[in-house]
VORO-238507 format. One line per 10 residues: for each residue z, y, x of N, C-alpha, C. Coordinates in steps of 0.001 Angstrom, whole numbers, plus 500000, padded with zeros to 6 digits. Layout:
N
Z/Y/X/Z/Y/X/Z/Y/X ~ ...
//
This chain:
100
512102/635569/632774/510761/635087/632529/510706/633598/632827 ~ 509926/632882/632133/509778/631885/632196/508070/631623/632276 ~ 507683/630292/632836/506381/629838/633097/506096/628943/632173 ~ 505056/628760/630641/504919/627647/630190/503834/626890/630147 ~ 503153/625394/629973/501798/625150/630050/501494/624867/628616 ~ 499860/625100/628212/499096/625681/627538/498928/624109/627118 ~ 499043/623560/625367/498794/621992/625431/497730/622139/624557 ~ 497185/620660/624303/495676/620501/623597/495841/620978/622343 ~ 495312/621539/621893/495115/622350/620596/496217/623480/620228 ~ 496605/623727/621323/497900/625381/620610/496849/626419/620910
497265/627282/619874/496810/628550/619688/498012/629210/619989 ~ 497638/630664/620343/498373/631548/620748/499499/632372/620156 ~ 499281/631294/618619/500300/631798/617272/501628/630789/617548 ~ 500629/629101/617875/501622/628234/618089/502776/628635/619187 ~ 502426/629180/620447/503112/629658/621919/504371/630464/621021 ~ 504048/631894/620332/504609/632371/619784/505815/631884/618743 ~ 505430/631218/617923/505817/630084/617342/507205/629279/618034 ~ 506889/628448/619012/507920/627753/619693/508616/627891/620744 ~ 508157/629447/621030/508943/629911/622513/509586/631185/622119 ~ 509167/631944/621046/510017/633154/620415/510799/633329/618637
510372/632526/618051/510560/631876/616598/510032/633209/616056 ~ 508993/633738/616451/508205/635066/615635/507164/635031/615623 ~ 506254/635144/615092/504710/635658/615468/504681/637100/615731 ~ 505910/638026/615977/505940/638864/616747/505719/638400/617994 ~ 506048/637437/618484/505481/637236/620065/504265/636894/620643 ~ 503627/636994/619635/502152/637256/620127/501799/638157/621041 ~ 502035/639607/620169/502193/640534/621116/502590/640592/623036 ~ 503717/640022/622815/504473/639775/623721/503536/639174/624659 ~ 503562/637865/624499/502374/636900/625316/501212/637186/625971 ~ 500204/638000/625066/499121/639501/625348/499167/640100/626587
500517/641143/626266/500946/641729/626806/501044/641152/628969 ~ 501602/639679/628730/502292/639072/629812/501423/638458/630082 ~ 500092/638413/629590/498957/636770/629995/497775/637806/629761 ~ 497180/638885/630453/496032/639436/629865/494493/638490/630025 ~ 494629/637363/631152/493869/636974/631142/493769/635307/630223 ~ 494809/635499/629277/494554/634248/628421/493313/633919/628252 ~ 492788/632933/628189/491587/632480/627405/491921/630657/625996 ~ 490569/631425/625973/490125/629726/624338/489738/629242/625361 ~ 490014/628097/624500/488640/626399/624995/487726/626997/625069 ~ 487214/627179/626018/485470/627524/625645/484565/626813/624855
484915/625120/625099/484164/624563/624204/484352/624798/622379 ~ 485827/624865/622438/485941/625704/620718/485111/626901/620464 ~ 484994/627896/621440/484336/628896/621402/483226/629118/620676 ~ 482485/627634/621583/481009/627673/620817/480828/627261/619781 ~ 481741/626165/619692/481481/625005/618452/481461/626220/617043 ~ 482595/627339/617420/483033/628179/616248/481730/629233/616284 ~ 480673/629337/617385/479622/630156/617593/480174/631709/617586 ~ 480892/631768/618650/481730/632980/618554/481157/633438/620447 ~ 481477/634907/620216/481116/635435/621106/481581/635201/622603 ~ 481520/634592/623674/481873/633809/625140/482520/634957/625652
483750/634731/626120/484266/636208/626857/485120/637412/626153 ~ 484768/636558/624476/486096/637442/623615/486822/636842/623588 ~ 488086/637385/623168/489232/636461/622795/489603/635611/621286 ~ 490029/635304/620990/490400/634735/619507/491433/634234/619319 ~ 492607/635233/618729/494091/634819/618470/493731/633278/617068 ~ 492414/632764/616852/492997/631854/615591/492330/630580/616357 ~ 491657/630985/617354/490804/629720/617893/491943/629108/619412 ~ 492053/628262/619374/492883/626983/620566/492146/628028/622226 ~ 493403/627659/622215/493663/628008/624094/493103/626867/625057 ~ 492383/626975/626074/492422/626634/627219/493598/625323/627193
493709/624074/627440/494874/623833/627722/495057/623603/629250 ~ 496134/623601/629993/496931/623708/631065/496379/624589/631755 ~ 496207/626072/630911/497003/627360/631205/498153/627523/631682 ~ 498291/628530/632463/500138/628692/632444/500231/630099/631901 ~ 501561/630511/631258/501326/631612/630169/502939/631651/630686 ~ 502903/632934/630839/504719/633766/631031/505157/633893/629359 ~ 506535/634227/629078/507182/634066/628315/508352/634628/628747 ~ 508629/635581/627930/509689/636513/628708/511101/636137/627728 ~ 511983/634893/628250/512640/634305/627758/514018/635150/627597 ~ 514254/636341/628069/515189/637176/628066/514765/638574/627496
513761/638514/626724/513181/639348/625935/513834/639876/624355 ~ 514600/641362/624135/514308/641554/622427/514135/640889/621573 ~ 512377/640584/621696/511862/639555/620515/512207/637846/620130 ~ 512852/637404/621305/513316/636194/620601/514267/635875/619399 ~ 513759/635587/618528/514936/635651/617200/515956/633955/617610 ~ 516956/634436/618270/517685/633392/618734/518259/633010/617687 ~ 518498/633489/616457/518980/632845/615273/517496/631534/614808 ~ 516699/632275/615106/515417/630944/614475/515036/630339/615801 ~ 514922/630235/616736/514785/629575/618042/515864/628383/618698 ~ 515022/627038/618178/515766/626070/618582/514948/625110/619348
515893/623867/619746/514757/623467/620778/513939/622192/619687 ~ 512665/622643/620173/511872/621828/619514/511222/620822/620215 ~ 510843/619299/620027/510954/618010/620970/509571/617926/621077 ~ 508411/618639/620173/506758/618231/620838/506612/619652/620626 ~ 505453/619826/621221/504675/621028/621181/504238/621481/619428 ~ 503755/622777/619435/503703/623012/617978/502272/623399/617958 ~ 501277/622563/616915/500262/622839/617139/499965/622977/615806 ~ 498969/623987/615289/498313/624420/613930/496859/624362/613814 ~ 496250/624537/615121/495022/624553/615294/494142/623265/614278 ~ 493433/623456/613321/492763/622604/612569/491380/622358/612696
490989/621301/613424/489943/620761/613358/489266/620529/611980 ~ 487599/620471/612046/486816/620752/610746/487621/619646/609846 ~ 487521/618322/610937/487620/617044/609875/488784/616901/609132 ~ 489923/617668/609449/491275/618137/608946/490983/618532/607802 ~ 490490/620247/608041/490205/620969/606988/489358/620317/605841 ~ 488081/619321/605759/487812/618727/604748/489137/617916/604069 ~ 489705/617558/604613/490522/616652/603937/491729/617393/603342 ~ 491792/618387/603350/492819/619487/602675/492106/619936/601532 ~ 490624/620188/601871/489742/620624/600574/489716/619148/599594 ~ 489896/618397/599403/490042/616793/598993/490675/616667/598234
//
């Protein structure tokens, strides 16, 4: 097991993403972090319910989140080391500019 911290704008797909090369490790993460939480302030902005969770909405950052680095699910064939954090999370002003 390993300990990782939670950066500005990762979602819980991104964690998955750069610490297991699956979005099977979502699961995983769940599983090992039951008390994950969102930004709260994303929470609202998205007018979403306070106290649920949301695998598409941004994490809390400097969380600490286990990662079970000796786990099954790491696809060590797709798991390499990657030099910044991996973030997907899209802000509105993003998304207009994709609609563009």
């Amino acid at each position: 097991m390993k300990t990782i911290e939670v950066y500005a704008d990762q979602t819980i797909l991104d964690l998955a993403m750069q610490h297991y090369g699956t979005a099977d490790g979502v699961a995983d993460i769940l599983r090992l972090n039951p008390s994950l939480e969102n930004d709260p302030q994303c929470v609202a902005a998205e007018e979403r319910e306070a106290g649920a969770f949301y695998p598409d909405l941004r994490l809390t950052p400097g969380q600490s989140v286990l990662i079970d680095d000796g786990g099954t699910i790491i696809k060590k064939s797709v798991v390499k080391k990657i030099e910044r954090n991996v973030t997907t999370y899209m802000t509105e002003e993003w998304q207009e500019q994709l609609v563009r």
